[in-house]
N, C-alpha and C positions, 0 to 999 in steps of 0.2 A: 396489623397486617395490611400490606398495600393492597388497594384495589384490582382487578383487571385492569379499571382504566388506567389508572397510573401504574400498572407494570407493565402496558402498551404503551405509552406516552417514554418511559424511559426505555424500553425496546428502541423506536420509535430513534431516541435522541442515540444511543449507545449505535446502533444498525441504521441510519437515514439511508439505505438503500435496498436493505434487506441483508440477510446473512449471506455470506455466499455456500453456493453449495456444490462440491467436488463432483457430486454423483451424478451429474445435470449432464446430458447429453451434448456429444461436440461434437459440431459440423464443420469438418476442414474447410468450406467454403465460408463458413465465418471467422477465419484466423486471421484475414489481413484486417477486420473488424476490429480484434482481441486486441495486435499487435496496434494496431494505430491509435487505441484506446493507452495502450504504456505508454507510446510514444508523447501522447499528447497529457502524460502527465504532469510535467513541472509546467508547460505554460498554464493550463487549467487552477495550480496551486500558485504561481504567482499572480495569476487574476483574483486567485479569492484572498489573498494576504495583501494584496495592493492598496495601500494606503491606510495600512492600520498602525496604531500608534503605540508605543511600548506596552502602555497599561493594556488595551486589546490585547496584546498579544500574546498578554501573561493570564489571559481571563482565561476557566476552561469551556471547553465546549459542552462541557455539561457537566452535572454538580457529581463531584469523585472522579469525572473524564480529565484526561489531561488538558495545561491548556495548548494555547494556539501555536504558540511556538517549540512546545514539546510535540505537536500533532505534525510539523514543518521539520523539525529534525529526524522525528521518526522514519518518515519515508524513505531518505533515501540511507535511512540505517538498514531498516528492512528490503529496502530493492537491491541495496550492494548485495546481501544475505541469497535473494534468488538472483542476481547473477551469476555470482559464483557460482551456487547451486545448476544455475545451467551450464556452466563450464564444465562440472566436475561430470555434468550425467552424460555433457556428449563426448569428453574424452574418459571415461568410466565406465565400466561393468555394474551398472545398478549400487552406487554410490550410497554409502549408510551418510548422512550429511548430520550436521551439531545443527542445536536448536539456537537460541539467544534469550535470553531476562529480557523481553523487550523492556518490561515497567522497572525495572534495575536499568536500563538503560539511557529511558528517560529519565531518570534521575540523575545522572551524571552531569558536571559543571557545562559539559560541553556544549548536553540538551537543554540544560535550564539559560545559558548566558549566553551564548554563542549569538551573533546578529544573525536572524535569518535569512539572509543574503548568499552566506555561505556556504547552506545547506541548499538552497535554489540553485546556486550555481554548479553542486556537487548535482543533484539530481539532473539538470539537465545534460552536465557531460556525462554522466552514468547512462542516461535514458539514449544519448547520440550514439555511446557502443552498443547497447543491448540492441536499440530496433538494429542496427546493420549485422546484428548477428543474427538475431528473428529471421529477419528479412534473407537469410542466407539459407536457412535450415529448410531442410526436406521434412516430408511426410515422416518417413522414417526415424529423423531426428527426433520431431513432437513427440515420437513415439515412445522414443526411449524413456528409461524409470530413471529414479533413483526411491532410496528407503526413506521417509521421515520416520522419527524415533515415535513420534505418536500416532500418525496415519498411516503408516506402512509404508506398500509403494503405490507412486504413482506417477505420471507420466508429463513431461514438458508439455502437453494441449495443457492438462490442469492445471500444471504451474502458471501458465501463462495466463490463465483464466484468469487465475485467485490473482496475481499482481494488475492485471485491471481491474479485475472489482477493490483489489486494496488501494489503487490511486482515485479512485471515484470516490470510493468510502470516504477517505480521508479529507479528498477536496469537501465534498459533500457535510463533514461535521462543522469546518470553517465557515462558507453559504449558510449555511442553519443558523449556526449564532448568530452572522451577521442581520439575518433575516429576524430572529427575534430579536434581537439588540435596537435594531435601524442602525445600523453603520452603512 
């Protein structure tokens, strides 16, 4: 049986930022914060992937975690996922939305081979429609729900959250390895 310490150490490696948490209080005067945190996603992950070499990039960021280039594809599999998601909630009645296999996902030739380039590129023109749609939305809008199949409903401020803390997470497992590595 692991220790505390080592079931905080792989905490620790699995969360480098902490979990995020839905139930956390939100201050509309912190949303142009939230929103410039998406924004500054793909530069933030092209910083931490810059200049690492195939075998890097095939390493995981932690033993059972995906590696680096399945952590590079993932994002903007998952940020396509809440775009849409905020498409459907501002033009929809509390929206039931599909979930995705992320780890089925990242298994696919796409996420295993693909040069990550691709997926940088994908994420930054992803992230240039999202914040100008951000950036357009009322009070009102954040407001609005839609249903997740396993969280119920809840509302574009959360959404918004959860995909900045998921661009930080994610840049944040990258920095980590490189950090214990020395790359």
């Amino acid at each position: 049986m692991p220790s505390s310490k080592a079931k905080s150490e792989a905490e620790a490696l699995r969360f480098p930022i902490g979990r995020f948490d839905p139930r956390a209080a939100i201050d509309p005067a912190d949303r142009p914060n939230v929103i410039d945190s998406i924004a500054g996603a793909p530069a933030r992950m092209r910083a931490a992937v810059a200049g690492l070499s195939d075998a890097q990039l095939n390493t995981p960021y932690r033993e059972g975690g995906w590696t680096v280039r399945q952590v590079v594809h993932h994002v903007p599999d998952s940020h396509l996922n809440a775009y849409i998601r905020f498409k459907w909630t501002l033009t929809e009645d509390v929206p039931l939305i599909k979930t995705y296999q992320q780890s089925e996902w990242a298994e696919l030739p796409d996420s295993r081979d693909t040069p990550i380039a691709t997926s940088l590129d994908l994420l930054e023109a992803l992230h240039t429609r999202w914040d100008k749609l951000m950036r357009a939305m009322t009070d009102a809008d954040f407001a609005r729900k839609l249903r997740h199949p396993e969280w119920g409903e809840i509302d574009l401020d959360v959404m918004a959250r959860l995909y900045a803390w998921h661009g930080r997470h994610h840049v944040a497992h990258v920095v980590n390895l490189r950090e214990r590595k020395g790359w």
